[in-house]
C-alpha positions in Angstrom: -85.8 85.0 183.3 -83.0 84.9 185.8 -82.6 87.9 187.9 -78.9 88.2 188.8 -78.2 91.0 192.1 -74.7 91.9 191.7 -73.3 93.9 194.8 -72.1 97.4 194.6 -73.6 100.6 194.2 -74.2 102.0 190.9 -75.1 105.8 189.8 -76.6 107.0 186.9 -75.7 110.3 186.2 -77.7 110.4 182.6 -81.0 112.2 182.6 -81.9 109.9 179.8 -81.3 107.0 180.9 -82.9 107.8 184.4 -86.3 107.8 182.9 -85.7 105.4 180.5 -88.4 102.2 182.0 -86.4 99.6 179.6 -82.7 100.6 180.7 -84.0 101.2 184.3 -85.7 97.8 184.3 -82.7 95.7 182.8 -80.2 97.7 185.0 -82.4 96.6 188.3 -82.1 93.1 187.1 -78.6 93.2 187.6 -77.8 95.4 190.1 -79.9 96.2 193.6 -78.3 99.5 194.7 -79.2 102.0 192.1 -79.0 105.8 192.4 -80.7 107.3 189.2 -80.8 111.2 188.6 -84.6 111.1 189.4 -84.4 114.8 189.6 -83.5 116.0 185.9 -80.6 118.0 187.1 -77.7 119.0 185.2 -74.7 117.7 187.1 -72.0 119.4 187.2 -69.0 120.4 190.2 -69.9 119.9 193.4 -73.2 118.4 193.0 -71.6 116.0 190.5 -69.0 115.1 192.9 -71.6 114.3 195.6 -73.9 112.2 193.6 -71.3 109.7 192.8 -69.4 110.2 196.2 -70.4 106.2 198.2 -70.9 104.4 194.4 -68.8 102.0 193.4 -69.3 102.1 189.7 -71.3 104.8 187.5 -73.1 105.6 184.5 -72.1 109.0 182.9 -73.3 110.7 179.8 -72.4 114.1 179.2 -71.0 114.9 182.6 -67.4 116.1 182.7 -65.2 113.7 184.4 -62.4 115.6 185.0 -59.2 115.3 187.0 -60.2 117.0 189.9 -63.8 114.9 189.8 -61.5 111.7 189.4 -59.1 112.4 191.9 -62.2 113.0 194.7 -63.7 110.0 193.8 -61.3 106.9 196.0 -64.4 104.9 195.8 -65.7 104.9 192.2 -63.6 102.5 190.8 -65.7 102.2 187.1 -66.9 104.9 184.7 -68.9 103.7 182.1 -70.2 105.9 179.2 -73.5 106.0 178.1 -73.0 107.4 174.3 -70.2 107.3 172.5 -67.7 110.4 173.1 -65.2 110.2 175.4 -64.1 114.3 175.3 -65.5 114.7 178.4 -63.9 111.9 179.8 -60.1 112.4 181.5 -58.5 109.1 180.5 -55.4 110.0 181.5 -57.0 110.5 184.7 -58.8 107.0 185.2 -55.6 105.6 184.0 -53.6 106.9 186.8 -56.0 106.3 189.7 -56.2 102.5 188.3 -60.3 103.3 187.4 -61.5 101.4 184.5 -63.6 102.8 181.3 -66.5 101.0 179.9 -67.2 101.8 176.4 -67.7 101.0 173.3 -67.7 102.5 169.5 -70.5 102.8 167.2 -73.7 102.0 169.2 -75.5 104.9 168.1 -74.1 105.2 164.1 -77.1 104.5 162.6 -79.1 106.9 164.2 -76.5 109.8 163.5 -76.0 108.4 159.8 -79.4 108.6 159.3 -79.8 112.1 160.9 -76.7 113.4 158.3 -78.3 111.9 155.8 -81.5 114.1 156.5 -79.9 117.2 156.6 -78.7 116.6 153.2 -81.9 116.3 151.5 -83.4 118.6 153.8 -80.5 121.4 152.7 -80.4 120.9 149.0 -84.3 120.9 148.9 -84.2 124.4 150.6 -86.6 123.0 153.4 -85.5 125.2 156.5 -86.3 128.4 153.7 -89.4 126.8 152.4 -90.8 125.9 155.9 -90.0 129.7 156.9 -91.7 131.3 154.0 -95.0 129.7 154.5 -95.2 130.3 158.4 -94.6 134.1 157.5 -97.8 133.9 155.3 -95.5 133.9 151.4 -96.0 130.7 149.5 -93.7 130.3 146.6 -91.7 127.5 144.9 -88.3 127.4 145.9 -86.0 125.1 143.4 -83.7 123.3 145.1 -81.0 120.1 144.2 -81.3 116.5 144.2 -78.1 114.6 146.5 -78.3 112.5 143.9 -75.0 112.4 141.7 -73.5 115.1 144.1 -70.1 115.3 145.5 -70.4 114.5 149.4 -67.1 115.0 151.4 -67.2 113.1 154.8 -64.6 114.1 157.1 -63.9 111.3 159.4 -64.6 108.1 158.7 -64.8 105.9 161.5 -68.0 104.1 162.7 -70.8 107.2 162.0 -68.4 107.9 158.4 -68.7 104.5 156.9 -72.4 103.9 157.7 -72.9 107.2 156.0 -70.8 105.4 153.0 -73.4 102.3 152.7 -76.8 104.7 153.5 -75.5 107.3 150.6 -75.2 104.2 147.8 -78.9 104.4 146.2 -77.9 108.3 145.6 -75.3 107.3 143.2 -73.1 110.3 144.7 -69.2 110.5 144.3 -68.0 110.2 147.8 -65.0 111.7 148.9 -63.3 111.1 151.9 -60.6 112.6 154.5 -59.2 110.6 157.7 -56.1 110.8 159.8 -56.7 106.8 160.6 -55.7 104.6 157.2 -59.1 103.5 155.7 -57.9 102.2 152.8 -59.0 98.6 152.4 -62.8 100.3 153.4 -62.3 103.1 150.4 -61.4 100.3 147.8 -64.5 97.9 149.1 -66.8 100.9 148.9 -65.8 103.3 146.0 -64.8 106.1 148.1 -62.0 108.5 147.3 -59.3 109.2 149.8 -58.7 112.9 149.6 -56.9 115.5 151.7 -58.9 118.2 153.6 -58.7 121.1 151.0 -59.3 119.2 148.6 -61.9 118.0 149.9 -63.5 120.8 151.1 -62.7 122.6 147.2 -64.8 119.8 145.6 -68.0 118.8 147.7 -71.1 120.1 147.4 -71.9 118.2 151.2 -69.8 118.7 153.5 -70.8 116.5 156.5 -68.5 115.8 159.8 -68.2 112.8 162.0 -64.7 113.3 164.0 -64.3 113.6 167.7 -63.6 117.1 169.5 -60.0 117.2 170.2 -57.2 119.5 169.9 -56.4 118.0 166.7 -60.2 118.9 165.6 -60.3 122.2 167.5 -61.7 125.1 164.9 -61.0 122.1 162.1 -63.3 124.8 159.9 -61.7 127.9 160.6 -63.0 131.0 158.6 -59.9 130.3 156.7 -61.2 126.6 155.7 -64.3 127.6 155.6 -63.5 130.0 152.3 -62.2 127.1 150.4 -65.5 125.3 150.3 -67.1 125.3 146.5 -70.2 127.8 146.3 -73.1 126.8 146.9 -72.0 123.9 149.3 -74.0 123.0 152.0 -72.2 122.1 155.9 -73.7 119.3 158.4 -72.4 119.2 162.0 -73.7 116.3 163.9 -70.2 115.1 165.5 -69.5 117.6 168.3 -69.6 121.3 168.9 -66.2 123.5 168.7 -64.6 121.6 165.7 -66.7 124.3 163.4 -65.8 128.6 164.3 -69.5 129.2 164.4 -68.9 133.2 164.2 -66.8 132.0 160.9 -70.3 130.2 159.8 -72.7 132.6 160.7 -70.6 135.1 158.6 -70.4 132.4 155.6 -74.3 132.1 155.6 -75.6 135.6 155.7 -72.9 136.9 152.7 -74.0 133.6 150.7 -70.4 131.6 150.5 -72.3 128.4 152.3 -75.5 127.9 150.7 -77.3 126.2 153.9 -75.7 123.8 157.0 -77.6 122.1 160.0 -76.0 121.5 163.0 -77.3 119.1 166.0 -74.1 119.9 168.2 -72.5 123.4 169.0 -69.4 124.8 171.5 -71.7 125.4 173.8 -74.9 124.5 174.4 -77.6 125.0 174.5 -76.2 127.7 172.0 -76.5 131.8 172.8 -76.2 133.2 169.0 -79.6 133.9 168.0 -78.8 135.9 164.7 -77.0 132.4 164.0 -80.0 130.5 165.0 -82.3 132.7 163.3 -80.9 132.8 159.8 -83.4 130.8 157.4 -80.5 129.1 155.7 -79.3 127.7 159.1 -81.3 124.8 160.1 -80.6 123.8 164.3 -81.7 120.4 166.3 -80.7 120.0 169.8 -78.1 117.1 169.9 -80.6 114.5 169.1 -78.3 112.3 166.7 -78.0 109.9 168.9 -81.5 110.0 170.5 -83.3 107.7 168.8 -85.3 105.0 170.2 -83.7 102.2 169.0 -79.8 104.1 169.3 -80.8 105.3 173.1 -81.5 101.3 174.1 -78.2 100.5 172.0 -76.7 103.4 173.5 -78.1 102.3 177.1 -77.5 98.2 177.0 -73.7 99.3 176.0 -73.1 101.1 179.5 -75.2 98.2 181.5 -72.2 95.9 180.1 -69.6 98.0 180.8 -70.1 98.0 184.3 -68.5 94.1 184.1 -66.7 94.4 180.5 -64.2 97.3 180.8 -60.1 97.8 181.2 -57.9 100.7 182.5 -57.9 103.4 178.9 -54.6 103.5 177.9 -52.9 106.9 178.4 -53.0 109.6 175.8 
């Protein structure tokens, strides 16, 4: 193979990707001026600012590029996202300072699909309960529900939401659907009901949410929302933190109007509530949707070509 040295000086901001071999390898094929975060640290304010500060082009993951970061930043004249979200990510910003945006939908909606789809079982087979009850030393049966033939209300279906569609067919379950984008061409292809969001919520026995955090999405499932949901229902978070009120859950769970919910994402995190994190019926991973193998080298391979393949983000 050809090694191609392109100049400039490229940062990696991502933990993940730092000590990823594969991504590290490919990246130093292509570029010779490489500043990985070889330390593990959390960057964030001033030490983000300085650890792009002399790059030309970066890497980012989690870290918030703000305004302020943006405006700091003359020479960095390419952000390119490692994952898929872009709330932490000023567009607005970039756009007026003329930086460019590499990114790309979708790169990790298997792994996230798959994840959801986990949850579900895991939730209706009382396995967070189960798994509890043996490690205290009680061993009983504990009769649970099959996903199969069950109502399953996906609220946002973009790239995560259809997969979900396609994974959830051998359950034979009625799938409902709520979107602010027109999907209906992918309803009709797919046998999935377009529905508004109480209605939605009034019907489901999953409830399962793939929609970005913005302040459209902000506290989507208020306590007031979360009331309407059918008893029994079970709640799967693995889109972003702060579009559920987690002291609205927490209450839901311990008086018995949610059956169960799993959440890989929270408002904050890692998250502080430990009577939240603690209830049996509450079962917690720590943002790993998008962390599988396969999805991390999707996830990884995407940013590497946005380095080249990217365009000033159109303004909000």
């Amino acid at each position: 193979m050809n090694i191609v040295r392109t100049a400039g000086r490229i940062a990696v901001t991502s933990r993940s990707f730092s000590k990823n071999p594969v991504l590290r390898e490919e990246l130093l094929h292509l570029y010779s001026d490489v500043t990985f975060n070889d330390a593990g640290a959390s960057l964030e304010g001033a030490d983000l600012l300085s650890f792009l500060q002399g790059h030309e082009k970066a890497i980012v993951a989690l870290e918030r590029i703000d305004a302020d970061l943006v405006s700091r930043l003359p020479e960095l004249q390419v952000i390119s996202k490692y994952g898929v979200g872009l709330d932490n990510i000023d567009a607005d910003a970039l756009a007026r300072h003329g930086k460019r945006l590499g990114w790309r939908g979708g790169v990790n909606k298997r792994s996230v699909a798959e994840l959801a789809l986990s949850f579900m079982i895991a939730l209706l087979h009382h396995v967070p309960q189960a798994a509890a009850e043996i490690r205290s030393g009680m061993w009983r049966q504990i009769q649970g529900r099959q996903l199969t033939d069950k109502v399953v209300g996906i609220i946002g279906c973009g790239h995560v939401g259809k997969d979900l569609v396609t994974l959830l067919k051998p359950f034979n379950c009625r799938v409902m659907a709520y979107d602010i984008v027109d999907q209906s061409d992918f309803y009709r292809e797919h046998g999935v009901e377009a529905a508004g969001l109480d209605a939605l919520l009034a019907c489901s026995d999953v409830v399962t949410l793939h929609v970005p955090f913005d302040p459209g999405t902000a506290n989507l499932l208020s306590r007031a929302r979360l009331s309407q949901m059918r008893p029994g229902a079970v709640l799967i978070n693995t889109a972003r933190g702060g579009i559920v009120d987690e002291v609205a859950l927490k209450i839901a769970l311990i008086e018995g109007n949610l059956s169960a919910a799993a959440f890989d994402v929270f408002a904050s995190e890692p998250p502080a509530d430990q009577e939240l994190l603690s209830l049996s019926n509450f079962m917690v991973t720590p943002h790993i949707g998008g962390s599988a193998i396969e999805a991390v080298l999707a996830m990884g391979r995407s940013a590497i070509a946005g380095l080249e393949e990217n365009s000033i983000p159109l303004k909000a």
